[in-house]
C-alpha positions in Angstrom: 0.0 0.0 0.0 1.2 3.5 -0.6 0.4 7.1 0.2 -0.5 9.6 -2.1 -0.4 13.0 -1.2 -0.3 16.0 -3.7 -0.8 19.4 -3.8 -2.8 21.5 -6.5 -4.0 24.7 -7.6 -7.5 24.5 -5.9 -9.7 25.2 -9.0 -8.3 21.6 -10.0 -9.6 19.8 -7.2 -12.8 18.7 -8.5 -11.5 17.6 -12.0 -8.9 15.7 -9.8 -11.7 14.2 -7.1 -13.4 12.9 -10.4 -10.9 11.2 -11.9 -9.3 9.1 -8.8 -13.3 8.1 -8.0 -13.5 6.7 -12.3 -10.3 4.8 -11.5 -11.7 3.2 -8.7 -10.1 5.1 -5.8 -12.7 5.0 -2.6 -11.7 8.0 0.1 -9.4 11.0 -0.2 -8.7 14.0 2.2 -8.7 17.2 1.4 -6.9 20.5 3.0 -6.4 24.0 2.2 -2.7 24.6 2.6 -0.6 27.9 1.4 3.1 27.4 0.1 6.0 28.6 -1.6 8.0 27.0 -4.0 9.8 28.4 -7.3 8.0 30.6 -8.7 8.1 32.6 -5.0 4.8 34.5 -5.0 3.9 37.3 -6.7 3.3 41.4 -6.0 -0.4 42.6 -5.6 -1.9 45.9 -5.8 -4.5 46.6 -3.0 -5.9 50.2 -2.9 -3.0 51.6 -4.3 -0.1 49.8 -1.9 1.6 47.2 -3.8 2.2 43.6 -1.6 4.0 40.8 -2.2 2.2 37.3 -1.3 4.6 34.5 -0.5 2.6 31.8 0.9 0.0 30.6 -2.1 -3.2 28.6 -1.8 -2.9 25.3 -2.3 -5.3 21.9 -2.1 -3.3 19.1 -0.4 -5.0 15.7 -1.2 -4.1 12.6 0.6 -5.4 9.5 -0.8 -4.2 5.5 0.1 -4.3 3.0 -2.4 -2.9 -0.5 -3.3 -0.2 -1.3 -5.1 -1.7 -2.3 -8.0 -3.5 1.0 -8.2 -0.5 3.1 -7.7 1.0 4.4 -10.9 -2.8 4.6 -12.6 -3.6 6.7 -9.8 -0.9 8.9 -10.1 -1.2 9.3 -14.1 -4.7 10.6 -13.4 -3.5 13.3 -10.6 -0.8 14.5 -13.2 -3.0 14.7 -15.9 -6.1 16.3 -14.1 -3.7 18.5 -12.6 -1.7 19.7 -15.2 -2.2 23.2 -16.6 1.1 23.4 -18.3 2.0 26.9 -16.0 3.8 27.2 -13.1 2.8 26.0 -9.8 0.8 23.5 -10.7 2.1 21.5 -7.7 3.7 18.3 -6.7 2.7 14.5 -5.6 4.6 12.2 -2.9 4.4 8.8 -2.5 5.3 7.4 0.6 4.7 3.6 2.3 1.5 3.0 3.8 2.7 0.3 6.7 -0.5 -0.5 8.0 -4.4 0.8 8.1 -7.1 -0.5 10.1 -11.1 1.1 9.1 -12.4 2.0 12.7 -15.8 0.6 12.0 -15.3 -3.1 10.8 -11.9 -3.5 12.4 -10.6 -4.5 8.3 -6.7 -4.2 7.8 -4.3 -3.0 5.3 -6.0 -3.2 1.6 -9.7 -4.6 3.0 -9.5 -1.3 4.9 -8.6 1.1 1.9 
């Protein structure tokens, strides 16, 4: 089992949420995070004071799947994701050692 989580531009989130769910992909968490990464913000004019913002809005998603579901689940992040401009964001993988549904008591892939 693995971990997805990736961060996107937030107006993406639903073409994202739409394509993991046609794949096959059950659950997903959603926050709203800010963040800076290369293209380091950009100035703003607010009633006539110029500002820089640093710290962008961005949509973390964190989603677990199986194995087997791993790479087609990350093809359909990228591509729902993708706007060809900067910022578009990044996805992580990461082990997923163990998960255990509350509910049912099910482990590890039953429980995804």
């Amino acid at each position: 089992m693995k971990m997805i989580i990736a961060l996107i531009k937030p107006f993406k989130l639903d073409d994202v949420k739409e394509s993991l769910f046609e794949i096959g992909c059950q659950g997903l968490t959603v926050s709203e995070v800010r963040g800076v990464g290369r293209q380091k913000g950009h100035t703003e004019l607010y009633r006539g004071a110029e500002y820089t913002v640093d710290f962008l809005p961005k949509i973390r998603i964190e989603i677990a799947v199986s194995d087997a579901q791993l790479e087609r689940a990350l093809e359909v992040i990228q591509s729902a994701a993708q706007t060809g401009g900067i910022g578009d964001g990044k996805i992580f993988v990461t082990p997923l050692e163990h998960c255990i549904r509350i509910r049912t008591g099910e482990t590890n892939e039953q429980a995804l």
